[in-house]
C-alpha positions as CSV (number, residue, x, y, z in Angstrom):
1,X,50.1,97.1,-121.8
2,X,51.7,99.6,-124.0
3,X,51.0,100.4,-127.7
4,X,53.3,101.4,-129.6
5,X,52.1,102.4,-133.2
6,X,53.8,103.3,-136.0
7,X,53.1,104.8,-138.8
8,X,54.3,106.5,-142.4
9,X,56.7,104.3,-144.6
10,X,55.7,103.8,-148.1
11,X,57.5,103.5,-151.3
12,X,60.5,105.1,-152.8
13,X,62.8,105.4,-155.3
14,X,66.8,105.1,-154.0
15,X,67.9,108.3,-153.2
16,X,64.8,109.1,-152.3
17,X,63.3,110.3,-148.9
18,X,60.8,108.6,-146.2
19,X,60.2,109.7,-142.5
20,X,58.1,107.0,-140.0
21,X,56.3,107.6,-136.9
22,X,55.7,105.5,-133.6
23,X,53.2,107.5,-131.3
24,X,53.2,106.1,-127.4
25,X,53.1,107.0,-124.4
26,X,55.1,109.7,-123.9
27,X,56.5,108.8,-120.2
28,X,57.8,105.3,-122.0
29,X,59.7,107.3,-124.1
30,X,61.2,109.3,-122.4
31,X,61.9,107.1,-119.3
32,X,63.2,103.9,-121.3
33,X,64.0,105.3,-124.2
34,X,63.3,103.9,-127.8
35,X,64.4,102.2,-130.7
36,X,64.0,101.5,-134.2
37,X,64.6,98.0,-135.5
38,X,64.3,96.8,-139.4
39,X,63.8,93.1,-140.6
40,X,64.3,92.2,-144.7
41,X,62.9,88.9,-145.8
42,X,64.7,85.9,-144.8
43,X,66.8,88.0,-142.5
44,X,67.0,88.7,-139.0
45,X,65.3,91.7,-137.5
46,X,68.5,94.1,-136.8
47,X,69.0,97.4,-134.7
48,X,68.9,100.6,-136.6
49,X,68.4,103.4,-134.5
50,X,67.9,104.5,-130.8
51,X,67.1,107.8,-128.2
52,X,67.4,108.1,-124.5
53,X,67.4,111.5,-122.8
54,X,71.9,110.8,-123.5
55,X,71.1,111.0,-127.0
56,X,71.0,108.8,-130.4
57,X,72.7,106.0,-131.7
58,X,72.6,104.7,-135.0
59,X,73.6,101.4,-136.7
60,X,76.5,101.9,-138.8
61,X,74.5,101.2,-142.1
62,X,72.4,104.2,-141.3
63,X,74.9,106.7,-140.0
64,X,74.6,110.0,-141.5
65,X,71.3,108.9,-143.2
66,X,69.0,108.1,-140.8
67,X,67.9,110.5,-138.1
68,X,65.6,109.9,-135.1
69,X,64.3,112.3,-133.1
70,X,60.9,113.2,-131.4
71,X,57.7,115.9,-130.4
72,X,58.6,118.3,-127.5
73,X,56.7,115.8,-125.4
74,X,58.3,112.5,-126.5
75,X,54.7,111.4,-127.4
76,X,55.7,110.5,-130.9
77,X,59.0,110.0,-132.4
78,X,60.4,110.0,-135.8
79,X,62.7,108.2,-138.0
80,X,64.0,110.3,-140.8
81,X,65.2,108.3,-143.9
82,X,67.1,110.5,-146.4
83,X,69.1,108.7,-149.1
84,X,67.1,105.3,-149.2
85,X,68.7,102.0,-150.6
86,X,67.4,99.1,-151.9
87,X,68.9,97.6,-148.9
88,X,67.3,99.7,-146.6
89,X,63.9,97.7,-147.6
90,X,62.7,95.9,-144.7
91,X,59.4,96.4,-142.3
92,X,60.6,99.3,-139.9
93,X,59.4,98.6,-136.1
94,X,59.3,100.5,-132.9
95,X,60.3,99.5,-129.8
96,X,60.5,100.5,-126.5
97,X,60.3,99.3,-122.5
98,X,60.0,95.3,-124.3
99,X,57.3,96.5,-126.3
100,X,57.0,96.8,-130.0
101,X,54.8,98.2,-132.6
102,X,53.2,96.1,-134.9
103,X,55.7,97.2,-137.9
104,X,55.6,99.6,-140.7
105,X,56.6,98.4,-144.8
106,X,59.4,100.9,-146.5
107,X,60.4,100.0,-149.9
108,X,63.2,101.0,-151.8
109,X,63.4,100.4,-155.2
110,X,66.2,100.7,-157.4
């Protein structure tokens, strides 16, 4: 069993900055990679943001906003949020190797 748990998120006004956490194991990581998925209310949970040792990929709603990255050791990563939208509200999870965190609340208000 893996846990994955994230942390961070918060509240913020649009425009505004928020960076989460998902610490794990760090051989997960950095041998299957991880992601970063959203879900709003009454929507679907969608892709947002991924890393394998190739590199990141982003969702196009979070290109050039969004930046994930992790620790030296791949132990915890990071998903930076700079110029928040209301849209971008949703509960932020981590996933990796078929596992996922148990979620993380951002807000953005307007």
């Amino acid at each position: 069993q893996v846990q994955l748990t994230e942390s961070g998120g918060g509240e913020v006004q649009a425009g505004g900055s928020l960076r989460v956490s998902c610490a794990g194991p760090g051989n997960t990581f950095r041998t299957y990679g991880m992601g970063w998925w959203r879900q709003a209310p009454g929507k679907e949970r969608e892709f947002v943001a991924s890393i394998n040792l190739g590199g990141p990929y982003y969702a196009d709603a979070v290109k050039g906003r969004f930046t994930i990255s992790g620790d030296d050791a791949w132990n915890i990563m990071f998903l930076q949020m700079i110029n928040l939208k209301p849209e971008d509200t949703a509960v932020y999870y981590c996933y990796s190797n078929d596992y996922w965190g148990q979620g993380i609340q951002v807000t953005v208000s307007s």
